[in-house]
N, C-alpha and C positions, 0 to 999 in steps of 0.2 A: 850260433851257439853263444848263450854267458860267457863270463872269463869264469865263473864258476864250476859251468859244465867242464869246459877246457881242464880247468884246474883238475878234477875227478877225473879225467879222462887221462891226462897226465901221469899221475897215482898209481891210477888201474894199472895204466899201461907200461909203468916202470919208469915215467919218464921225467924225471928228477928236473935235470937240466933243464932251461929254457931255451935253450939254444939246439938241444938233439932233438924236441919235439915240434913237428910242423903237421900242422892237419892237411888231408889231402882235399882235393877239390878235383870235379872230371872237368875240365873247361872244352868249351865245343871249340873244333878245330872248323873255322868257314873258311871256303875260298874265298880269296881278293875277288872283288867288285860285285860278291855279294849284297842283298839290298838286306839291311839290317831290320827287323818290324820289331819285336823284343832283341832281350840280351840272349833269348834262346831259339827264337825264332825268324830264320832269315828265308828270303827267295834267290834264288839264282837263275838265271837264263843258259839253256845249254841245246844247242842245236836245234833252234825253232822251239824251246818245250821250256816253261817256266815250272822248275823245281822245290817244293817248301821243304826245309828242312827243320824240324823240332830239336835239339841236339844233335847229335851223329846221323841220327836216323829221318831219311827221305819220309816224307807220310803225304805228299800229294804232289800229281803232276797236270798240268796242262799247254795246250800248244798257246805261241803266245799274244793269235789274235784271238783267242777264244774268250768272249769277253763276258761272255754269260757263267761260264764255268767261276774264273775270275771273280767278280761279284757271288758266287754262289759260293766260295770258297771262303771268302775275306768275312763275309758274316757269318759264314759259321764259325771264325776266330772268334769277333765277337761276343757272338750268343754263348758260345761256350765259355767263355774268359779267357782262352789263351790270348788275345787281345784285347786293346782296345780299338775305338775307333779315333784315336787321336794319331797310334799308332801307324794303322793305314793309310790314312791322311797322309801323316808325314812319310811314309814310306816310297811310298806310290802317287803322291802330288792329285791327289784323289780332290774335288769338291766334297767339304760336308756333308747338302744335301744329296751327291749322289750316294755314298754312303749311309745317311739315314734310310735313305730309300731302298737301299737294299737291303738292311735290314729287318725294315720292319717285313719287306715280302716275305723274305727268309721264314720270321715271327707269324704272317700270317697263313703262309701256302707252303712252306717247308722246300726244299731243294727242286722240287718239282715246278715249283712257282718260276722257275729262271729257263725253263726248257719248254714250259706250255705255247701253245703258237698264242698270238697275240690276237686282238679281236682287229678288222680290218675296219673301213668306212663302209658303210650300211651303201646299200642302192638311194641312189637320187631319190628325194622325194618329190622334186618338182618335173616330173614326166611333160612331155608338148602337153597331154591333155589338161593337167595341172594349173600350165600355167597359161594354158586358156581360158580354164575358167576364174583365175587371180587376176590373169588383164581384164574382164568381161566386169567384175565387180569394182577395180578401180577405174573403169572407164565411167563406172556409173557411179563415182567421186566419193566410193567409202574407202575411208582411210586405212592404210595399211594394216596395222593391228588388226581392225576389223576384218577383214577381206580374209586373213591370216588365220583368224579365230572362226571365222566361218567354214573356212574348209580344213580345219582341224592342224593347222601347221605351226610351228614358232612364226611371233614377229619380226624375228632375225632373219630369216629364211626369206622371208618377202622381201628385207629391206637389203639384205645381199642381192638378189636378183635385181631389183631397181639399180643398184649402184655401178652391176656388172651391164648393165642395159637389156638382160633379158627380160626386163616387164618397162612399162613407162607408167607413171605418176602422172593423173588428171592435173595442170598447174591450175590451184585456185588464186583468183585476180578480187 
């Protein structure tokens, strides 16, 4: 508020003196060892269950290895603006980029994006028959890449198995 508004408000309200007029203010009462993220926004720990409080009032819960909730919560501060993410950082000893990254999921896939099952590692693609036919072609001294692009695989693929020793390299002399 101006000191001008004050001043009219003052007036209105009868109140002459400077000293019998005091504007009131609700200040949020936190418990000790609250984690502070704004001046209105804090977390607390209570029985296994991390508690956010916006003002007086409780507005989310979760248990406190839940870490997907966690991340799913902290960017909705952000996206919404009741935070930032400097805030969280500092709150919660967060890395940046894990925080950006939550983020943007938040931004791209919405709350659901933190619950979805995850995609796993695909089936082998170098099956015994596979890499029978990848030894059969470096036996007959085409070079990886090649051998690789022939049967339709990454270069990577071949030159991991050579290194793990499941194929052998022709030694050219």
């Amino acid at each position: 508020m101006t000191s001008i508004a004050l001043y009219n408000e003052r007036i209105i309200l009868g109140f002459e003196d400077e000293e019998a007029f005091m504007p009131q203010l609700q200040l949020p009462m936190f418990p000790a060892g609250a984690i502070h993220i704004t001046a209105e926004l804090v977390a607390e720990q209570r029985d296994g269950r991390v508690v956010y409080f916006l003002g007086n009032a409780p507005i989310m819960h979760h248990d406190v290895d839940d870490t997907r909730t966690f991340r799913m919560f902290t960017s909705q501060l952000i996206v919404n603006g009741t935070a930032r993410s400097r805030d969280i950082i500092r709150a919660f000893g967060i890395p940046a980029v894990s925080v950006k990254r939550a983020v943007r999921l938040y931004r791209e896939k919405g709350p659901g994006g933190f619950y979805a099952r995850r995609k796993g590692r695909g089936p082998s693609v170098l099956t015994p028959e596979v890499l029978e036919k990848v030894q059969a072609l470096l036996d007959a001294g085409m070079p990886r890449a090649e051998a690789a692009h022939e049967l339709g695989l990454k270069p990577n693929t071949v030159g991991k198995a050579v290194r793990d020793g499941r194929l052998r390299e022709k030694k050219l002399y």
